[in-house]
C-alpha positions in Angstrom: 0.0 0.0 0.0 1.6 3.5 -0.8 2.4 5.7 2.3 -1.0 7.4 4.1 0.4 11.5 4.6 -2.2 11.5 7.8 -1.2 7.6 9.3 -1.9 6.4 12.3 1.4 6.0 13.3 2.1 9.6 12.8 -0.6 10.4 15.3 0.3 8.4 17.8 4.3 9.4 17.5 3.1 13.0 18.4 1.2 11.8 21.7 3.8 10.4 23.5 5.7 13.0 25.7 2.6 14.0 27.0 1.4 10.3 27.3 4.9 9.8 29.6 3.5 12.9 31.5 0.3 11.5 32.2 1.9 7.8 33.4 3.8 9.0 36.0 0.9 9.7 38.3 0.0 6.2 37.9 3.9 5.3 39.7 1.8 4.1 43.0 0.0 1.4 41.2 2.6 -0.1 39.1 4.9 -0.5 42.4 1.5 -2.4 44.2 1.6 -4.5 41.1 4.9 -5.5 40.4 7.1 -7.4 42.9 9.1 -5.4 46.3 12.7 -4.6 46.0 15.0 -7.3 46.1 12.8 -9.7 44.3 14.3 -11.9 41.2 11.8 -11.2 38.4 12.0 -12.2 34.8 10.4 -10.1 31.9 8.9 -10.9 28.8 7.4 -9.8 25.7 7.2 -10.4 22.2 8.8 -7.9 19.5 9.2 -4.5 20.7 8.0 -6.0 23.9 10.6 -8.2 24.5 13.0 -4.8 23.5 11.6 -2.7 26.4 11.7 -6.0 28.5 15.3 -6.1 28.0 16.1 -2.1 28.6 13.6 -2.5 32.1 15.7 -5.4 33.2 19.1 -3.4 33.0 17.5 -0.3 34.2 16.0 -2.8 37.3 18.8 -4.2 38.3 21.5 -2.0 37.7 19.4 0.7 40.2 20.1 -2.3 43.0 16.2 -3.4 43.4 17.1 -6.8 42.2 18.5 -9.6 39.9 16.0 -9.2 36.7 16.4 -11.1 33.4 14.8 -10.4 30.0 13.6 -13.1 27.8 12.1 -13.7 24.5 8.7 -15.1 25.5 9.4 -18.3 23.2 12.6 -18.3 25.0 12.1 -18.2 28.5 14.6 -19.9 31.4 11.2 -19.3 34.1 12.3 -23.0 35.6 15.5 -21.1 37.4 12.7 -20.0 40.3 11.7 -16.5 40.3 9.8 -14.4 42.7 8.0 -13.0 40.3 7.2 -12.6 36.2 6.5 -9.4 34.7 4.9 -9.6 31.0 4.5 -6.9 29.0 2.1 -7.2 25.2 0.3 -4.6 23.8 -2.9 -6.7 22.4 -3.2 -9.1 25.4 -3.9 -12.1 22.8 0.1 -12.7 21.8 0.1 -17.1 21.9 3.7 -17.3 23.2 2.6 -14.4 26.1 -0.2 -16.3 26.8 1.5 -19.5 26.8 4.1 -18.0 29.3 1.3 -17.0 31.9 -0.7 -20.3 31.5 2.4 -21.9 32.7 2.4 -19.7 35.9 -1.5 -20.0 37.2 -1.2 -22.0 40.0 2.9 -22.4 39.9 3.5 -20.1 43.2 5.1 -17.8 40.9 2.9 -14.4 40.7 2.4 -12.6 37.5 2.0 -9.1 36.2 0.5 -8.0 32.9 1.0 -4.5 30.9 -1.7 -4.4 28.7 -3.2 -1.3 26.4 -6.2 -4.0 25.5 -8.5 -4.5 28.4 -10.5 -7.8 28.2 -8.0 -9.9 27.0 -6.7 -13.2 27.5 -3.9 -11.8 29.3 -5.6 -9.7 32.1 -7.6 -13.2 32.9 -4.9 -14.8 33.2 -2.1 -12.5 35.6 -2.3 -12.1 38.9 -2.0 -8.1 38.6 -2.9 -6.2 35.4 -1.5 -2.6 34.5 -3.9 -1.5 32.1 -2.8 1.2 29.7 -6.0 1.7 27.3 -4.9 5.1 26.8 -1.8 4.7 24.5 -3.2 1.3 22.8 -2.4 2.0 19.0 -4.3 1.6 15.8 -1.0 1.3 13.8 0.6 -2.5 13.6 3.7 -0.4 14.7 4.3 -0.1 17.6 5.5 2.9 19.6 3.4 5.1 22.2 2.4 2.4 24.4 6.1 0.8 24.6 7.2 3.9 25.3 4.7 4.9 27.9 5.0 1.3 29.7 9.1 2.0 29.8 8.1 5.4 31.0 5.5 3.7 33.9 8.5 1.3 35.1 11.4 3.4 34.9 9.3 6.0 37.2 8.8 3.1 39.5 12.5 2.6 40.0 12.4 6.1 41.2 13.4 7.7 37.9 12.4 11.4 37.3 11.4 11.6 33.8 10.7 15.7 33.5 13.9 15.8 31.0 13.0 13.0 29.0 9.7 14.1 28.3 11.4 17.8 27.5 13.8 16.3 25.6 10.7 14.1 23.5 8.7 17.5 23.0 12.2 19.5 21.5 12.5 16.7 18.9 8.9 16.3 18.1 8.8 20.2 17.6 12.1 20.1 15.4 12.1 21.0 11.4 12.0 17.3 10.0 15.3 18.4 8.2 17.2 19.5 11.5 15.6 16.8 13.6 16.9 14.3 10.8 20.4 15.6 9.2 23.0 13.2 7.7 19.9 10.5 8.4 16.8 10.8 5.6 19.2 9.4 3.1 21.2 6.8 4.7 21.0 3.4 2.3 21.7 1.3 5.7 21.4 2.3 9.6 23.0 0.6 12.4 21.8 0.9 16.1 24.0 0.8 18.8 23.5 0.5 22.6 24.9 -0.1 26.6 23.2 -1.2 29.2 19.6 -0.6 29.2 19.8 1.2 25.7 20.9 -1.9 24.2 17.1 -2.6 24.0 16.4 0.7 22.3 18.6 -0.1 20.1 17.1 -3.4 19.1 14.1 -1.6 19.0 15.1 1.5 16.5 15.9 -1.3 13.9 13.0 -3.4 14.2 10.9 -0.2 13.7 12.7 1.2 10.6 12.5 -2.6 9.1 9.0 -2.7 9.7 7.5 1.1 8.8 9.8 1.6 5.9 11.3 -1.6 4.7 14.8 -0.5 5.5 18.0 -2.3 6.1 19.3 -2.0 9.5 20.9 -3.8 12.1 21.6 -3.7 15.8 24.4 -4.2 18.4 25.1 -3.3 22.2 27.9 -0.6 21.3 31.4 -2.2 22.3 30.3 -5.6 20.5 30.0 -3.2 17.4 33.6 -3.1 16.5 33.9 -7.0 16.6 32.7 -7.1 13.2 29.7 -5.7 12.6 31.5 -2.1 12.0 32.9 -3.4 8.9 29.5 -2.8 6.9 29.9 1.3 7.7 30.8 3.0 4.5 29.7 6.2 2.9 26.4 6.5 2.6 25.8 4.5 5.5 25.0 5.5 9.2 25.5 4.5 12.7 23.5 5.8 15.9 24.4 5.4 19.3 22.2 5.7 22.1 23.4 7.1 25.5 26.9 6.4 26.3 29.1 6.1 23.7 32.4 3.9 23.8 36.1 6.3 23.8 36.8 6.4 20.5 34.1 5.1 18.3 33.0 8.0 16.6 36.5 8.5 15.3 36.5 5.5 14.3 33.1 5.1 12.1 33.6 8.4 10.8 37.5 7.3 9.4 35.0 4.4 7.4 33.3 7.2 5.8 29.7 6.6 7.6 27.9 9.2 9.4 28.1 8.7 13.2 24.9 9.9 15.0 24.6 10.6 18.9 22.8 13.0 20.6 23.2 14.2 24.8 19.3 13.5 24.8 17.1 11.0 26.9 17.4 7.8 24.6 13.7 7.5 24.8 13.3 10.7 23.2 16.0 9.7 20.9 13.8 6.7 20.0 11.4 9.6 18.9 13.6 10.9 16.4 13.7 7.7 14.8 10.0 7.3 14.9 10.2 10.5 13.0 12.5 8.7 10.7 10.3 5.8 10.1 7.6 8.3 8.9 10.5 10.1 6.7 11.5 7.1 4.9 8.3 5.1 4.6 7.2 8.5 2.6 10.5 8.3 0.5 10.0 4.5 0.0 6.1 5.2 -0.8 4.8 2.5 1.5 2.7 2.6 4.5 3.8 2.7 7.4 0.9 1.8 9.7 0.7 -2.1 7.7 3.6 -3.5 7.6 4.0 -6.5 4.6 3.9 -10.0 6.6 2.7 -8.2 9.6 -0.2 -7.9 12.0 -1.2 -6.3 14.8 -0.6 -9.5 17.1 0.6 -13.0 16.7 -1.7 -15.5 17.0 -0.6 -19.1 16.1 -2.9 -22.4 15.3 -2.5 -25.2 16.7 -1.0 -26.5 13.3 1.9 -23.5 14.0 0.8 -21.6 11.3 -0.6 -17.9 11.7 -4.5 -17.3 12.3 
């Protein structure tokens, strides 16, 4: 399909610093819900899921409030006994997310659910459910309500988020050709990452591949020059969010690549590249709400094919 000028995706890009805003107030109830300080909890999703999974469980445990693993939800390692398993799916019906908390009614083990669906097989089936109905998305793409859910738990870990949600409204009220420079044009991107913005990073390439059909890849930042920094080369660009290694810039701009990084929130970096999924699925004339192969949530038969 060719790309839709007033998308979904484009209004629900524009929502989210105030949507981060608004979440904080709800900081009480997500610490009711999920498990006390100290705990061992495991987190999984699906997708972009499973990406704000992973930046949560660095964020988690690296603030001290407990050992915290990430996982894949086809992927999990739940037999090594934790307190507690956080879950995180937009539509509430994803089989492998389902799958994961079917395992755990009745184990011992409780269970928390971030939904933006309400009545759905997921809030029947946790033991807590953080509904977020007001950031659920029309798009297949995902971005407000992973956002706002990363927003929800890092405020829980006693984050203040007033810069990031400055830093989100600067680059949503850039000029697309500031906000974007050295970027619109780029025939590859490669996303780089530390610590919790390794899953950012994961997640900036996923949404490019989806929204605009783009090649990109992904890699936490000081595996980056094991290899995968031979594909820089004019033409191409690399984007590092947060911290960036001594020396790296020098290096990927000696290959001829543009080297991006700005001293911004990463979540509001991840903005900018929503704003670049809308730039190049325009260029590429393809819509960016419906991606090819893609739907909103994966539901598999019992054969293992998709419903």
């Amino acid at each position: 399909m060719p790309f839709n000028p007033h998308s979904f995706l484009q209004e629900e890009i524009l929502t989210q610093p105030d949507d981060w805003a608004r979440v904080v107030s709800r900081v009480d109830e997500a610490r009711a819900a999920l498990p006390p300080v100290g705990a061992r909890l495991a987190v999984v999703g699906c997708g972009t899921s499973f990406y704000m999974a992973q930046a949560y469980a660095a964020l988690r445990e690296g603030a001290g409030q407990g050992e915290t693993d990430a996982f894949a939800a086809s992927e999990h390692r739940l037999h090594r006994r934790y307190d507690a398993v956080l879950v995180i799916t937009r539509s509430g019906t994803t089989t492998e997310v389902l799958e994961v908390l079917s395992e755990l009614r009745g184990s011992g083990t409780p269970s928390t659910a971030i939904v933006a669906t309400a009545g759905t097989p997921a809030t029947e089936l946790a033991d807590h459910v953080i509904l977020l109905g007001e950031v659920d998305e029309q798009s297949v793409v995902q971005t407000r309500f992973a956002t706002t859910a990363l927003a929800l738990l890092r405020a829980s870990l006693g984050e203040d988020l007033t810069g990031a949600v400055a830093d989100a409204r600067a680059v949503l009220a850039q000029d697309e050709a500031q906000a974007l420079a050295g970027l619109a044009d780029a025939g590859q991107l490669t996303f780089l990452g530390r610590g919790w913005t390794v899953g950012l990073a994961e997640e900036a390439g996923l949404k490019l591949r989806e929204s605009a059909q783009l090649w990109t890849e992904s890699y936490p930042a000081m595996e980056y020059r094991h290899g995968p920094i031979s594909i820089a080369a004019p033409g191409r660009a690399t984007w590092a969010f947060g911290e960036v290694p001594e020396g790296l810039a020098e290096q990927v701009e000696a290959t001829g690549a543009h080297f991006e990084h700005r001293d911004i929130d990463p979540m509001a970096d991840l903005v900018r590249v929503h704003r670049l999924c809308l730039a190049r699925a325009r260029q590429a004339d393809v819509d960016p709400d419906n991606p090819r192969s893609l739907t909103r949530s994966i539901v598999l038969s019992d054969a293992g094919g998709h419903q």
